[in-house]
Structures are given as C-alpha cells and as structure tokens.
C-alpha positions, 0 to 999 in steps of 0.5 A: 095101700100099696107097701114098699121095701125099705132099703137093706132094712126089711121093713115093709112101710106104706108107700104113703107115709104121714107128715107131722111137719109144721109146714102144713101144720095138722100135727103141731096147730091143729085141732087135737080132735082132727089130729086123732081123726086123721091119724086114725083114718091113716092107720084105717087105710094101711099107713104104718110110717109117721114122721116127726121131729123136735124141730116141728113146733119145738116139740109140739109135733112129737107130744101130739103124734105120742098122744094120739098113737097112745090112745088110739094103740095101733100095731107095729107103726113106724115112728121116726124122728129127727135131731138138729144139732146146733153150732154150740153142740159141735164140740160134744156131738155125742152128749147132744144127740142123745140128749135130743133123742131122750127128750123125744122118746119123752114127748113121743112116750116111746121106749125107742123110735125106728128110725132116727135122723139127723137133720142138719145140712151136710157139706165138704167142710161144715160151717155155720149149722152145717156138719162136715162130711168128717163130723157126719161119719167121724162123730154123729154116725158113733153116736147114733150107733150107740143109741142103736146098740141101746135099743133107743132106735132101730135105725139111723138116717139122714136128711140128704139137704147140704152140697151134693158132693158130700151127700153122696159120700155119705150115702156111698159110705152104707152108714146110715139105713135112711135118707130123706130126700127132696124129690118133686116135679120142680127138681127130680134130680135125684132120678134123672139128669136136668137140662143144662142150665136148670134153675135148682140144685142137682142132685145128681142122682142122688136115687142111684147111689141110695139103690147102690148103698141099700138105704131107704128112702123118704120123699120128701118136699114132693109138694116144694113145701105147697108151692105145688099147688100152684097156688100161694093161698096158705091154710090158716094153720099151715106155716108161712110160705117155707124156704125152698129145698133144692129148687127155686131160691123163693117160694113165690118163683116155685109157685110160678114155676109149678103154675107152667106145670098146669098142662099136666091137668089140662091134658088130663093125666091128673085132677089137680097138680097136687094129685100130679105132684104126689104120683109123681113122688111115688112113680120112682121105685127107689122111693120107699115112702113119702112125705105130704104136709097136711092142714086138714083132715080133707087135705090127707082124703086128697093125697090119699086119693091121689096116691090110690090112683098109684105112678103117673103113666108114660106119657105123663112122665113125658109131658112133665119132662117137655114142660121142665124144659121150658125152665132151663136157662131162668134165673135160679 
C-alpha cells in the first residue's frame, strides 16, 4: 500500500483510507460479520486511516468501527471523526463540540481520536447550519485546540464544503492541519481550472492553498456519492441517491454526466468508471488519503484493486479533460 505524508503533520496515512460513511452503508447497516471482514482485509493490506462521524447513522458508524478495532487490536490506526454543530449550539460553540467529541470517543472506546472535524458548511457571513469565517476561527478553532491541548484529539480539520471564498481563508489561516475536500472526475477544481461555464461549484484550487498552508488532505465524494459509476442502481444497504457536493444540483444529472465519461473504459485506460474515478482521486500528489463508500466486502476488493493499479496515466488525464469539456455551457 502505497503511504503519503500528511501535511505538516508527519503522519504516514495509506494512500487508500476507509469510509465508514452512510452513503455506501458497510459501517452503519451492514452485517457486524462483514464489517470485521472487511476492516480486517483493510488493516491486512496496509490501510491505517479510518473515517467516521456521529453524523453517519446517528452514532451507529462510530460504535461499530470501535467494536471491530477493539476486537481485532490493531497497531497505530488513525481514526478520525467529525462534529456538526447545529443552529441552536451557536451561542455555546465551545460546550458543543466537546460534548460531541466525548460522546464519540464514548461510542468509538477510544481515549482520543487523531484527527477531528468539523462538519458543517462554511461561508463569509454563516446563516442557517452554516458557521461563518468569524465563528470558524474565532470560536470552533479555540475549541478545538482546547480539546488538543486535552489530549482528546492530535489534530483538528475540517470539511472544506461552503462558499469557496471562505474556505480559502480559512485554510490560508494554517488553522487546522486537515481538510476534507471534494475532488472527482466530475468536479477536479480543487487542482486545475474549469472550462468557462462549467456546470459545478469552483473550487478554485483549492489543493494549492492546502499545499501552501502545509494541511492534509482527504479526498473526498471521488465516486460523487456512487453517481460515478454511472449507474443509478443503489445497494440494498447503501443510503438513498446522496445530494450532490460541488457538482450537479441532483444526483441523476451526475449519473448522466459520469455516463459521457465512459470513453475512458472504451478507450481502455481503466475496467470500470469507478476504477477510473478512484486513480483519479489519487493521481494529485496533494492528496494524502482518500475516501471510497462501500456496501460490501467485495466493493473494498474493487477499489483496492483499483487503487494498486496506482494514478491514472498522462494520457487518461487528457482524455477525461477533452470529455469534461463537453459539459461547459449545461445547465448546472
């Protein structure tokens, strides 16, 4: 398995880290007997980071992932988790998040986690569940950094979805040591300019600032929630068709769009789009880790396989850039 830096960090994570999310649904509906299976399978090939949140099946996610590492007792894993505050913990940020964070360490039956997010959106001025660029840095960033100090977490992060704009500030502030950040084949603006007139958020790269500010970073939605697949078949267990992050404004316009993507396999430069989405993700040498739902067992044997194939070549790159083209100028 191949390991990358992690930012200023010093940690070494698997460039292949494992999802515990609810849109693929292994972690929070599946069979306990899998879930050890699988995460043992992951800890036999030389993944070390495991991502979860109190958000994926209201807890059920971070009490299964617990139970298995306990268990199975493997050495020097990264486990992350998130919190997401709501509107009414605005006015006592910092009581929240620690509440949040006990509760996980609780469920996970960990004494700290290694890295903590925060999950909620992030714009200029806040409104609604989002936190403003001011509440980030002037109340959640404090907070965090008292529960480091506690030795309840090594480091603290983000997920960078909210307005473009404000997440560069943020991440230009060297803050946080993490971020999460959406990056697949339909939206890759995090690295590289979009055609004029491209139908998904820009993030403006979005990679260069991370580089600059020394954070690690996760890929995440690299499968746009499964839209990459290019199919709408869903699991029995994965969740239901996700909202998109960043690219399409519903997840069947994705589907379609991931669908036009297909030359990639016809033209041979990977087996399955999904295969092509995931050495996508990890073709960016900013990327640290990423992120792949999974239903089954078989589904981690499939992106671990695409994964060993390692970046996608050169000239893949350029096919899928010609391909998104097509796209500039469609309704979002």
């Amino acid at each position: 398995m191949e390991m990358r830096t992690f930012g200023r960090t010093g940690m070494q994570l698997s460039v292949f880290g494992f999802g515990c999310g609810a849109v693929g649904g292994l972690m929070v509906r599946g069979d306990p007997r899998d879930q050890e299976r699988t995460i043992a399978r992951a800890l036999s090939v030389g993944v070390n980071y495991f991502d979860t949140a109190v958000q994926y099946g209201n807890g059920e996610s971070e009490k299964n992932l617990g139970s298995a590492l306990r268990r199975l007792k493997p050495a020097n894993v990264v486990v992350g988790t998130k919190v997401r505050l709501q509107a009414s913990d605005f006015g006592c940020i910092a009581d929240a998040v620690a509440k949040s964070l006990e509760a996980s360490l609780a469920r996970l039956g960990r004494d700290r986690v290694d890295i903590f997010h925060l999950h909620n959106a992030i714009t200029e001025t806040g409104g609604g569940k989002a936190l403003s660029v001011r509440q980030v840095l002037g109340d959640v960033v404090p907070a965090f950094d008292k529960l480091r100090q506690q030795g309840k977490t090594r480091y603290i992060g983000l997920t960078a979805v909210g307005e473009t704009a404000a997440l560069h500030q943020v991440i230009d502030t060297r803050a946080f040591d993490s971020a999460q950040v959406v990056y697949n084949m339909l939206n890759p603006s995090a690295a590289t300019g979009l055609p004029a007139n491209y139908p998904a958020q820009d993030y403006a790269n979005l990679l260069d600032h991370t580089q600059a500010a020394g954070v690690g970073v996760i890929g995440i939605r690299v499968l746009a929630g499964g839209a990459l697949s290019g199919s709408a078949e869903r699991h029995p267990i994965a969740s239901p068709p996700p909202e998109p992050i960043g690219s399409a404004m519903n997840y069947d316009a994705d589907v379609a769009r991931a669908r036009r993507l297909l030359p990639l396999v016809e033209d041979g430069f990977a087996a399955s789009l999904t295969e092509a989405a995931t050495r996508f993700a990890i073709s960016h040498p900013a990327i640290g880790t990423i992120l792949v739902g999974m239903a089954t067992p078989q589904q981690f044997e499939d992106a671990l396989t695409a994964v060993q194939k390692g970046p996608l070549p050169p000239a893949a790159i350029d096919r899928l850039t010609a391909l998104q083209k097509g796209f500039a100028g469609e309704p979002r």
